[in-house]
N, C-alpha and C positions, 0 to 999 in steps of 0.2 A: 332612684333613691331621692328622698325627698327632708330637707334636716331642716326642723319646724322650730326649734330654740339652741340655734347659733349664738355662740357668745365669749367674751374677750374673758379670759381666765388670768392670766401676768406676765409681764414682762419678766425677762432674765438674763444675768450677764455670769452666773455661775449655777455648779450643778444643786448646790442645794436649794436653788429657787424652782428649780426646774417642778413639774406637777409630781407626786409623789404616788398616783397612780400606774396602772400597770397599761394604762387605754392606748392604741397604738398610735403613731406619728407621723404624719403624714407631712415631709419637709419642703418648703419652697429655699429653692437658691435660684441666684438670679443676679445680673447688673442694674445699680440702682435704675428706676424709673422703666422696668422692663414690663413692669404690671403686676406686681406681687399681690400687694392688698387686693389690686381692683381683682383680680382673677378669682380673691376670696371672696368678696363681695357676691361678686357676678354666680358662682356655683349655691350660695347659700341664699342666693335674690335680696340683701339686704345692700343699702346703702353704702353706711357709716359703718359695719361691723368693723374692719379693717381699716385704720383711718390712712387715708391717702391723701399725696401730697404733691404740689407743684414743683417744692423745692427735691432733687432728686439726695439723696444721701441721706437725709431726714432718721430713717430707722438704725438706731443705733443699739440695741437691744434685739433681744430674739421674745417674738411674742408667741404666743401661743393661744389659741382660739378652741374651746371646746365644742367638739358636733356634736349633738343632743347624747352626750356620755357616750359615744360611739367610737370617735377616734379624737385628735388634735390637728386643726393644721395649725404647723410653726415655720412662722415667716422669719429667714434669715436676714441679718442685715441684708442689705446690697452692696456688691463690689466695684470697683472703679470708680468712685466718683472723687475727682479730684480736687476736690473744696477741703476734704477732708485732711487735716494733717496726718503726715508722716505718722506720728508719735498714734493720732487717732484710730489709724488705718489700723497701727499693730496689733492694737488694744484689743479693735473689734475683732480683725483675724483669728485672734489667740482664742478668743472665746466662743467663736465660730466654729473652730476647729475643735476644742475641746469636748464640744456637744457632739460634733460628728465622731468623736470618737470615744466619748463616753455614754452617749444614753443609749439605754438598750433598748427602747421601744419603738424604734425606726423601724418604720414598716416600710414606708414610700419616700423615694427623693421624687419631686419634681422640680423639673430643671427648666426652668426659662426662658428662651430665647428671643429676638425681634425676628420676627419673619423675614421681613424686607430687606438687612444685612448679612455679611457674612458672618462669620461668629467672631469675636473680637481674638487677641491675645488672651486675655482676662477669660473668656468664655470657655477658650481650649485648654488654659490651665483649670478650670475648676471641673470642665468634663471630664478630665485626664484624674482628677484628685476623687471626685465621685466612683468614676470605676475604677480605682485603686483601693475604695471600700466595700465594692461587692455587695452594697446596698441596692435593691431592689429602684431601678428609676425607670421613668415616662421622662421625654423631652417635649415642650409643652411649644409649639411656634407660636410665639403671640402676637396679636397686633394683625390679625390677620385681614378685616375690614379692612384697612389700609390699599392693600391689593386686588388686582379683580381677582372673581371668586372664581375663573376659569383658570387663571394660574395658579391659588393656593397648592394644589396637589405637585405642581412641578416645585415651586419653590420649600417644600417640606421636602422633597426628593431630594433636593440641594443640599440644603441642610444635611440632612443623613450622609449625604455620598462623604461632606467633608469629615462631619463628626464620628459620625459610627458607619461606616464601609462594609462591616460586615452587619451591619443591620438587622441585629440582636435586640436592641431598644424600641421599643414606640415612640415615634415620632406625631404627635396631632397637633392639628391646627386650631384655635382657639384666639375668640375676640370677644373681650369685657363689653367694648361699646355695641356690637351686636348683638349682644348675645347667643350668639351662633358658634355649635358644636359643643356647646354648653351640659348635654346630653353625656353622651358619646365620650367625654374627658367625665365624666361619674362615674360613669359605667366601669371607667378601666382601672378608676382610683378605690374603686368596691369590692374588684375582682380581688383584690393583692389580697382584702381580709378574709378574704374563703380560702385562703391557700392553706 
């Protein structure tokens, strides 16, 4: 699949900003600086679609990016980053969660990981809060460059054994800076819309 006019449609911290179309929802969650943007970028070949940033915490809004009238992905804040206040934190939570639990156009969660780590506290509560939604997810191990390419496959195995054990979920490996596997993560986030 190939999406020729990718493009930033609005930002939102409640449902009636939210799009008011019916196009399905393809959701990134993730710990700040996990690769959210760059992962949109990298799948859509554009740059700057998704603006990404050094400072990690930075998204503080839930954006949403239109694939050429196809689907949306909506990049969630990120969690954990503790620059953020308290009072900050809750803000964003609440409206985090609101969306997960009111829009009805969730086709896909994709969930984010650092390959190279174990999964945080932070990461196990929000896998545990995902499959307590029964929403449709992929776990996406990013960052995978980082690693030799002979270990990617054990270190995604790890992953899984912690998180999902009974290994129900897809786990892939996926890296912005190489663009490798870039395919193969389209391919599984296309199948969801033929279902």
């Amino acid at each position: 699949m190939i999406i020729k006019n990718p493009e930033f449609k609005i930002s939102a911290v409640s449902p009636k900003q939210y799009p008011q179309d019916d196009l399905p929802q393809v959701v990134l969650v993730g710990k700040s600086n996990v690769g959210k943007s760059s992962f949109i970028n990298t799948l859509v070949n554009r740059k700057n679609l998704a603006r990404t940033s050094s400072e990690p915490g930075k998204t503080r809004q839930i954006n949403f990016y239109n694939m050429d009238n196809k689907f949306y992905f909506v990049d969630l804040p990120g969690y954990g980053y503790s620059k953020m206040s308290k009072a900050e934190q809750e803000k964003v939570g609440s409206f985090i969660e609101q969306y997960l639990q009111t829009s009805k156009n969730i086709a896909l969660i994709i969930f984010l990981i650092d390959i190279r780590h174990k999964p945080t506290e932070n990461d196990k509560l929000m896998y545990d809060y995902i499959f307590k939604t029964n929403l449709p997810c992929i776990v996406i191990a990013n960052k995978a460059d980082k690693i030799a390419i002979t270990k990617v496959d054990e270190y995604v195995e790890n992953l899984q054994k912690i998180l999902n054990p009974l290994k129900d979920l897809k786990f892939l490996p996926f890296s912005s800076e190489k663009k490798i596997y870039t395919e193969k993560v389209l391919e599984n986030i296309v199948d969801f819309f033929k279902k």
